[in-house]
C-alpha positions as CSV (number, residue, x, y, z in Angstrom):
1,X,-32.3,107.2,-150.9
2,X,-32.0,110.8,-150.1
3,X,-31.5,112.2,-146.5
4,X,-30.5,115.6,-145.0
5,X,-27.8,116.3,-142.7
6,X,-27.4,119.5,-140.5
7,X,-24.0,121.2,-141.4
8,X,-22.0,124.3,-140.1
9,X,-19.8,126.3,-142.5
10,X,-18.8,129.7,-142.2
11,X,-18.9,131.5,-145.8
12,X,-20.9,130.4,-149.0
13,X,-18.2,129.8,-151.2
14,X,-16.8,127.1,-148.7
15,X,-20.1,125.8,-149.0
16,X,-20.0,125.3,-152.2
17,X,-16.6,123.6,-152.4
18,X,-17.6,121.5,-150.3
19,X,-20.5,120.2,-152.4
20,X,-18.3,119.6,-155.4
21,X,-15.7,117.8,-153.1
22,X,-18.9,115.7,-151.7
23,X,-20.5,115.0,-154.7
24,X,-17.1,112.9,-156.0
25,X,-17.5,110.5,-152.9
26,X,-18.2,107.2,-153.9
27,X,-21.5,105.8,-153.0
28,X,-22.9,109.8,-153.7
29,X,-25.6,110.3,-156.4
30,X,-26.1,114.2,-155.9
31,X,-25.5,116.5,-152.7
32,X,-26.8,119.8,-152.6
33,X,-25.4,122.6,-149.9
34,X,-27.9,124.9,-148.6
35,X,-25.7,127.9,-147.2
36,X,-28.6,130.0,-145.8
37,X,-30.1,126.7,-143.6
38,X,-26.8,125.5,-143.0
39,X,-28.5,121.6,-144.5
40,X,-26.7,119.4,-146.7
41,X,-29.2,117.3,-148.9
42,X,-27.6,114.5,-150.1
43,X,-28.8,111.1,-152.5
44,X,-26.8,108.0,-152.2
45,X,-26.5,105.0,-154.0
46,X,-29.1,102.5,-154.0
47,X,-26.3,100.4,-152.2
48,X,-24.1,102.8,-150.7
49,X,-23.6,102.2,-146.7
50,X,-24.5,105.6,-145.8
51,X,-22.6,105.7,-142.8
52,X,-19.1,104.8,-144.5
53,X,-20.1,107.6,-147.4
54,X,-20.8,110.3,-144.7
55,X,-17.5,109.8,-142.7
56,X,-15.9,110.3,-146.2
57,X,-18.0,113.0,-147.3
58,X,-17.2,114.6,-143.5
59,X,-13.5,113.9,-144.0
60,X,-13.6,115.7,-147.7
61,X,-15.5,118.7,-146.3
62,X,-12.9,119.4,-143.9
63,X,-10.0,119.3,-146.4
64,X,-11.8,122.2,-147.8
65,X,-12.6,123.9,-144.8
66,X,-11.3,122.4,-141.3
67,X,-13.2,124.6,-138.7
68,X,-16.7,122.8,-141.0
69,X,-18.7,120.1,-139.6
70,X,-21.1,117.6,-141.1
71,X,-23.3,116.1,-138.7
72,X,-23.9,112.5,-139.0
């Protein structure tokens, strides 16, 4: 199932950390950061418990950048 999520990040290359870091969560078939939109795109496992992967993939995005939010 894929779904979109409104982000906030302050420079592209924070941006795109953040995607590699999201795309190692468990539960995560692909996640794709769109700096320019601020929208994070992202296709989970058929039985991944979306709201359990997005706190993680919230809690690795601000490893990479703190002052970043993912908007679940």
């Amino acid at each position: 199932m894929k779904k979109s999520y409104k982000i906030e990040v302050d420079c592209p290359a924070c941006a795109d950390k953040m995607e590699v870091e999201a795309k190692k969560v468990k539960g995560i078939k692909d996640v794709n950061i769109n700096f320019m939109t601020l929208k994070m795109k992202v296709d989970f496992e058929e039985d991944a418990d979306q709201k359990s992967v997005m706190e993680e993939v919230r809690s690795v995005c601000k490893k990479v950048e703190a002052d970043s939010e993912v908007y679940i």
